[in-house]
Backbone as CSV, one residue per row, in Angstrom:
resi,resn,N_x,N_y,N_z,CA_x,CA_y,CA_z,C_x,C_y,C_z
1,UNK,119.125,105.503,126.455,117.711,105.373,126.779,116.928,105.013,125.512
2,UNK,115.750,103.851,125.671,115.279,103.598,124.532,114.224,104.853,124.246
3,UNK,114.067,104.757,122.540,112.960,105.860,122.087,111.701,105.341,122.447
4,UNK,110.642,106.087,122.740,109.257,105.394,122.783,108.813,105.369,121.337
5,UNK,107.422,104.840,121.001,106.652,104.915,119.551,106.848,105.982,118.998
6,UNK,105.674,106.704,119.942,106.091,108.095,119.261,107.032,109.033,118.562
7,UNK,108.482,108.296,119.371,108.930,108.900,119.071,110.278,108.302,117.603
8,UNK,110.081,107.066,117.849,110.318,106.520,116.726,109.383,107.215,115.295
9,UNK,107.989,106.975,115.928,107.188,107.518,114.719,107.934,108.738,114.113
10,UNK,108.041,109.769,115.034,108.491,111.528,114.536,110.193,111.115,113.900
11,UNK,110.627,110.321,113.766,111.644,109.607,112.785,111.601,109.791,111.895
12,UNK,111.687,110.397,111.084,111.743,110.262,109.693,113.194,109.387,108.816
13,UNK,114.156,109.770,109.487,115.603,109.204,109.147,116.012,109.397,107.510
14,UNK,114.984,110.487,106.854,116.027,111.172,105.652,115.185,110.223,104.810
15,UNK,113.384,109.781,105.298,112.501,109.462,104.399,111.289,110.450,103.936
16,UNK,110.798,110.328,103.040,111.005,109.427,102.036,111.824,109.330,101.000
17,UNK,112.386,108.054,100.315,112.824,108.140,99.897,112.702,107.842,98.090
18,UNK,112.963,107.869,96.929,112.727,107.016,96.150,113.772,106.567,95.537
19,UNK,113.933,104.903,95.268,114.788,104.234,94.550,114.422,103.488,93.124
20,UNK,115.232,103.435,92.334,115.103,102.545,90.901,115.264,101.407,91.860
21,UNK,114.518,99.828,90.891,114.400,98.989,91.429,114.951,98.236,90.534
22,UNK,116.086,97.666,91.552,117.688,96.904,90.811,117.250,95.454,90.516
23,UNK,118.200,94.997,89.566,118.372,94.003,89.336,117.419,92.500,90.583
24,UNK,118.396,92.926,91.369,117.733,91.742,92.763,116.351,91.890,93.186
25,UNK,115.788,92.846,92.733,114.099,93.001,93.357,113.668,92.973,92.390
26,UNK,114.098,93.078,90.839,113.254,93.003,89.685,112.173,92.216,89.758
27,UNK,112.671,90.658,89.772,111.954,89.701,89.595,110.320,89.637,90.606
28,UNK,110.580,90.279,91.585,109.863,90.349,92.919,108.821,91.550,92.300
29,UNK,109.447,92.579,91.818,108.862,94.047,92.053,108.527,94.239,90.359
30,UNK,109.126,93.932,89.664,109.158,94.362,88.357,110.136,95.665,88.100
31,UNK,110.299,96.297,86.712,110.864,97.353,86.237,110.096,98.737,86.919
32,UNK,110.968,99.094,87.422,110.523,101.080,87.550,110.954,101.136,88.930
33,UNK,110.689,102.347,89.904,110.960,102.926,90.321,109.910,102.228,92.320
34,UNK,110.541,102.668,93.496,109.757,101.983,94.250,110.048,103.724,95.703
35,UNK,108.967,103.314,96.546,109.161,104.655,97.533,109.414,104.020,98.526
36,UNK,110.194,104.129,99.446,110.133,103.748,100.987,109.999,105.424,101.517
37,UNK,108.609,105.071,102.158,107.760,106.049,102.868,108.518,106.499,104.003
38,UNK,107.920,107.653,104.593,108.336,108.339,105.635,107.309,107.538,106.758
39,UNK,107.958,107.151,108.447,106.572,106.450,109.006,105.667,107.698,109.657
40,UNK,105.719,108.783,109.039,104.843,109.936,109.413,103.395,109.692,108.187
41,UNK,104.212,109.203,107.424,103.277,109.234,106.098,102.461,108.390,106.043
42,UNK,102.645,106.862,106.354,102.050,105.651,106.692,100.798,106.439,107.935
43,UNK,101.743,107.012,108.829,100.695,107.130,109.979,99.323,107.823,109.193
44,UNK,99.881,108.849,108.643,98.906,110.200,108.367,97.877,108.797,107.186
45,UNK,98.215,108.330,106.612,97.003,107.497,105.594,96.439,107.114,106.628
46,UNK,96.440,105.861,107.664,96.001,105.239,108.399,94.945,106.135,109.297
47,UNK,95.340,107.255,109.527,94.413,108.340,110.124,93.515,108.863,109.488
48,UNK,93.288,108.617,108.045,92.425,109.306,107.171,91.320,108.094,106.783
49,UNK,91.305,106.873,107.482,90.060,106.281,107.498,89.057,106.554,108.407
50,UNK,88.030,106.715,107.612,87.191,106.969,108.937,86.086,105.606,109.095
51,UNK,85.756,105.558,110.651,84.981,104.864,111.504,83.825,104.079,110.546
52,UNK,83.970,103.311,110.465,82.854,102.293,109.782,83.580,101.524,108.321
53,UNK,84.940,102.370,107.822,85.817,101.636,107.006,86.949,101.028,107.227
54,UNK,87.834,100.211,106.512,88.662,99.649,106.571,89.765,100.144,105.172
55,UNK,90.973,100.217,105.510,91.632,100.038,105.183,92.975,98.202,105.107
56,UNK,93.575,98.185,103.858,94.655,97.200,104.239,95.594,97.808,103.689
57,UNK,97.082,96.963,104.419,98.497,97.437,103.622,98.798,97.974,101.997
58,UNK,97.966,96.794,101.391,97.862,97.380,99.448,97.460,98.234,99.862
59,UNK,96.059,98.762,100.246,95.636,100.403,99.646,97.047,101.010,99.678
60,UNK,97.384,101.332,101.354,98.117,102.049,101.627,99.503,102.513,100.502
61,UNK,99.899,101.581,100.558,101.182,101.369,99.231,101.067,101.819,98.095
62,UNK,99.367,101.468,97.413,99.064,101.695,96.338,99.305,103.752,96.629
63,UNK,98.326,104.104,97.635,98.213,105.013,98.060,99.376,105.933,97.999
64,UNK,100.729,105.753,98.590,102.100,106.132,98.791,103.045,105.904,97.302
65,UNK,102.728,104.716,96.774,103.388,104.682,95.018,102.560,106.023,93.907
66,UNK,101.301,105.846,94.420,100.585,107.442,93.712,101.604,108.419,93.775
67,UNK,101.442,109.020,95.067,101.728,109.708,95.585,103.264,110.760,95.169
68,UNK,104.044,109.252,95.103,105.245,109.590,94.693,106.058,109.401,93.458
69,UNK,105.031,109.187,92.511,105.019,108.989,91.485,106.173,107.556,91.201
70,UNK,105.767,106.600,91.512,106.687,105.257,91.418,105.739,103.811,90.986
71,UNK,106.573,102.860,90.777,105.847,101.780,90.339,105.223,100.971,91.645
72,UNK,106.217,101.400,92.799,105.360,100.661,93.882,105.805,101.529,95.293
73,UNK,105.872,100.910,96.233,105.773,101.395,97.689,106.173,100.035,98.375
74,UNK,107.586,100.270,98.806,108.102,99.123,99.926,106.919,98.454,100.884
75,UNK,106.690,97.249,100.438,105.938,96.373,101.217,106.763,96.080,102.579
76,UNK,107.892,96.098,102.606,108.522,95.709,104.263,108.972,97.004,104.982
77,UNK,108.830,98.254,104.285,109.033,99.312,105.332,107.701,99.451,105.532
78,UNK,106.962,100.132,104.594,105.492,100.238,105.080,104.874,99.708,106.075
79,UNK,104.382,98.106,106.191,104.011,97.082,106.855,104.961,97.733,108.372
80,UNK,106.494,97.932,108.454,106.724,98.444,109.807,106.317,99.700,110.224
81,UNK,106.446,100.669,109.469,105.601,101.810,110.051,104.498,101.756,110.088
82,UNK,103.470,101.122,109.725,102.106,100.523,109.914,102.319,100.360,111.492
83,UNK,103.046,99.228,111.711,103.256,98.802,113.006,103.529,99.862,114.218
84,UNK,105.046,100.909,113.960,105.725,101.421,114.381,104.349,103.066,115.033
85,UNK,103.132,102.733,113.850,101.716,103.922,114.017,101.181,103.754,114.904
86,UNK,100.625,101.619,114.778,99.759,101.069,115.847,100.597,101.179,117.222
87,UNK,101.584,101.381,117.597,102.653,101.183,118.812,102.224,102.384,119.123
88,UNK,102.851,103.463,118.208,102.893,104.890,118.777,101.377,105.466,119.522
89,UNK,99.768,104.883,118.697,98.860,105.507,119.039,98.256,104.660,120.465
90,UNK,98.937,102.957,120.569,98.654,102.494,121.664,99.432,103.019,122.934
91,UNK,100.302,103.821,122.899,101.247,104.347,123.663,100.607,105.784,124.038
92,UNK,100.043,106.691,123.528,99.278,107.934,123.175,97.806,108.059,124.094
93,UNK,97.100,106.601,123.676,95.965,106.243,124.506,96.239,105.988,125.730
94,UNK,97.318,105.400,126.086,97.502,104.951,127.483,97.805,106.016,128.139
95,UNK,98.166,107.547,127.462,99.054,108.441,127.913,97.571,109.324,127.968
96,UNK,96.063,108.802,127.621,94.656,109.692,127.399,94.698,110.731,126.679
97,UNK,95.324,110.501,125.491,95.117,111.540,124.311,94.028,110.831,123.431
98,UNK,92.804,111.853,123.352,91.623,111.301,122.430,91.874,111.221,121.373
99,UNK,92.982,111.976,120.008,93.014,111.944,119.137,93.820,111.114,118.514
100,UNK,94.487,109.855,118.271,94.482,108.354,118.147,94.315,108.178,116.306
101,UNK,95.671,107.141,116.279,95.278,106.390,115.186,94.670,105.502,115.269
102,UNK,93.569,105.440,114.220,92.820,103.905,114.497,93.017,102.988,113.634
103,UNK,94.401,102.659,114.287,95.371,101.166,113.748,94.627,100.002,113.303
104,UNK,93.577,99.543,113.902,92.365,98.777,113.843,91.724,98.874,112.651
105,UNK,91.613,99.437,112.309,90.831,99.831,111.112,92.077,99.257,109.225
106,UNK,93.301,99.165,109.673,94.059,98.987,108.820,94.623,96.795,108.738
107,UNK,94.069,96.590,108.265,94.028,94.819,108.059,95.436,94.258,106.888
108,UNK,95.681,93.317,107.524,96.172,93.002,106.065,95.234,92.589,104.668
109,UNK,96.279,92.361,103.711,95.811,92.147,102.445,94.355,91.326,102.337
110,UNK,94.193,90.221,102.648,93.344,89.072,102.773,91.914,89.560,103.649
111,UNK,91.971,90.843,104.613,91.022,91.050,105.829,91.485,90.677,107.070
112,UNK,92.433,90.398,107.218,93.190,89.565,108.520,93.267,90.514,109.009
113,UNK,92.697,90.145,110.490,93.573,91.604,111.482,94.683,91.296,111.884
114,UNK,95.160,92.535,112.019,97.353,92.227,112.376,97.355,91.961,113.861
115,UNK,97.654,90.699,114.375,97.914,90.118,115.231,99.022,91.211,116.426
116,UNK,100.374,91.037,114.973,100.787,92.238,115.935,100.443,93.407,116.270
117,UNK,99.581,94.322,116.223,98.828,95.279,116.820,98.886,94.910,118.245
118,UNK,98.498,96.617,119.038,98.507,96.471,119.961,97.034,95.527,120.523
119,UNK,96.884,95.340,121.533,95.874,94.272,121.773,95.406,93.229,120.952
120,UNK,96.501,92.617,120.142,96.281,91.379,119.108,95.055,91.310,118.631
121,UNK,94.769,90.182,117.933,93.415,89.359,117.331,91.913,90.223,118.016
122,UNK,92.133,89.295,119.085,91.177,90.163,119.857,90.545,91.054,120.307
123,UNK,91.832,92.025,120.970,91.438,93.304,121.406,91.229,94.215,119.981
124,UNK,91.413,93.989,118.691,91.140,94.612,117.338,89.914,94.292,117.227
125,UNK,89.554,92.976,117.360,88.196,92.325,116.953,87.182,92.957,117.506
126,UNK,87.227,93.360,118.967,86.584,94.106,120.221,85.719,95.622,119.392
127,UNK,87.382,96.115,118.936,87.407,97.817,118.729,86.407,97.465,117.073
128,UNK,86.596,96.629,116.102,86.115,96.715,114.826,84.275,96.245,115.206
129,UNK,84.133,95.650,116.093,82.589,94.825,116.236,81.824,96.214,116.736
130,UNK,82.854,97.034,117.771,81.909,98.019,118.026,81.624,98.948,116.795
131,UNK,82.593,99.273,115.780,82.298,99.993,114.661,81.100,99.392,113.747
132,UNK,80.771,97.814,113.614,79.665,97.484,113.050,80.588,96.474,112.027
133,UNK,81.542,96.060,112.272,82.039,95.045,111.240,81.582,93.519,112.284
134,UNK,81.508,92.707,111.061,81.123,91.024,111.736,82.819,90.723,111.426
135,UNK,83.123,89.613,112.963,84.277,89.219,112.800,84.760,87.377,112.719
136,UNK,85.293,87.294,112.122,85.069,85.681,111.704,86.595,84.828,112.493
137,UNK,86.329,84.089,113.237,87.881,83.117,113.912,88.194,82.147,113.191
138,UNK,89.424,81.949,112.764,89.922,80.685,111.779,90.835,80.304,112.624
139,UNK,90.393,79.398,114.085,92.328,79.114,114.638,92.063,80.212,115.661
140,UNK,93.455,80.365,115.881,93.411,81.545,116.511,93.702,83.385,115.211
141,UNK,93.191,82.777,114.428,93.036,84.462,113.528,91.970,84.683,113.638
142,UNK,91.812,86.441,113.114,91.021,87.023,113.131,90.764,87.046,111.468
143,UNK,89.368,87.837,111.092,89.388,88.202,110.060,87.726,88.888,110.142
144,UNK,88.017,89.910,109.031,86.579,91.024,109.103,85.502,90.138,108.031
145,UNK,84.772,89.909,108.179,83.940,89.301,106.968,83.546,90.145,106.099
146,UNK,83.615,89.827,105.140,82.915,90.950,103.862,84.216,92.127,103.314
147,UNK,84.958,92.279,104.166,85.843,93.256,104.304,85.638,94.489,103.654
148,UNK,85.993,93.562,101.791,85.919,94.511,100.778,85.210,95.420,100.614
149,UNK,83.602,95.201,101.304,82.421,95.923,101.230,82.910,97.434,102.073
150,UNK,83.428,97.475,102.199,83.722,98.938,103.568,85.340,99.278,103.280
151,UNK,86.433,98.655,101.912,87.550,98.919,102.068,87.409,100.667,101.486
152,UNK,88.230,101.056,102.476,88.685,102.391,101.594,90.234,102.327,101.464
153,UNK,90.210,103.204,99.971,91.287,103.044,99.530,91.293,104.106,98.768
154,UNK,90.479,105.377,98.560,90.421,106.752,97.957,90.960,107.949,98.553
155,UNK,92.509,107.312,99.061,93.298,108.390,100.104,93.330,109.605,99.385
156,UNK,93.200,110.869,99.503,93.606,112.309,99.385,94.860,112.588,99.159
157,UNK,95.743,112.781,98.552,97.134,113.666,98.050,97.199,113.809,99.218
158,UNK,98.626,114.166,99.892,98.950,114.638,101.037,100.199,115.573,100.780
């Protein structure tokens, strides 16, 4: 039987973890040390924005390399438990639990909203316009205007 979000989320799988960063990621990552997060941990940042800010993936990372005292924070696990948060809390809502990550609120690097989220481009664009952000279409992307003006990125120790 497949796992739902949730329950992928409550996964931890023997994270977090921290690794020296070898030879093959040097060039990519530089010298020192890197964390692949727990996706409990990703979730819990993403939950600590509140309503009228934004978060993106850097904070977060930056946020989680603090944390764990390392030079960085896996950009390709992160970015999935990012995902693996927005799944679990769109799964949660449908199930009418009020207390919800607000996945929406977490953009990529640039201000882009993550497409893959639940209710794509759009249905993000919907949830951020009612918070008071202006939203700008390039194509079919999204993006928050101004972004920076409202990023938070002063996560709390956890």
């Amino acid at each position: 039987m497949r796992k739902s979000w949730r329950e992928k989320l409550a996964d931890d799988k023997g994270l977090p973890r921290v690794e020296r960063i070898d030879d093959r990621m040097r060039k990519t990552w530089g010298e020192g040390t890197f964390v692949i997060p727990a996706p409990r941990e990703v979730d819990a940042l993403m939950r600590d924005v509140p309503c009228g800010k934004l978060t993106t993936i850097t904070c977060i990372r930056a946020a989680l390399a603090t944390h764990h005292g390392t030079t960085i924070a896996c950009p390709l696990t992160t970015g999935i438990f990012a995902g693996i948060a927005a799944k679990a809390a769109a799964e949660a809502e449908e199930d009418e639990e009020v207390s919800i990550t607000p996945y929406w609120r977490t953009l990529k690097s640039t201000g882009e909203i993550n497409p893959k989220y639940p209710g794509g481009g759009q249905g993000q664009a919907k949830r951020l316009e009612e918070e008071g952000h202006a939203i700008i279409q390039k194509g079919t992307r999204f993006f928050v205007e101004n972004y920076e003006e409202d990023l938070f990125c002063e996560f709390e120790p956890k």
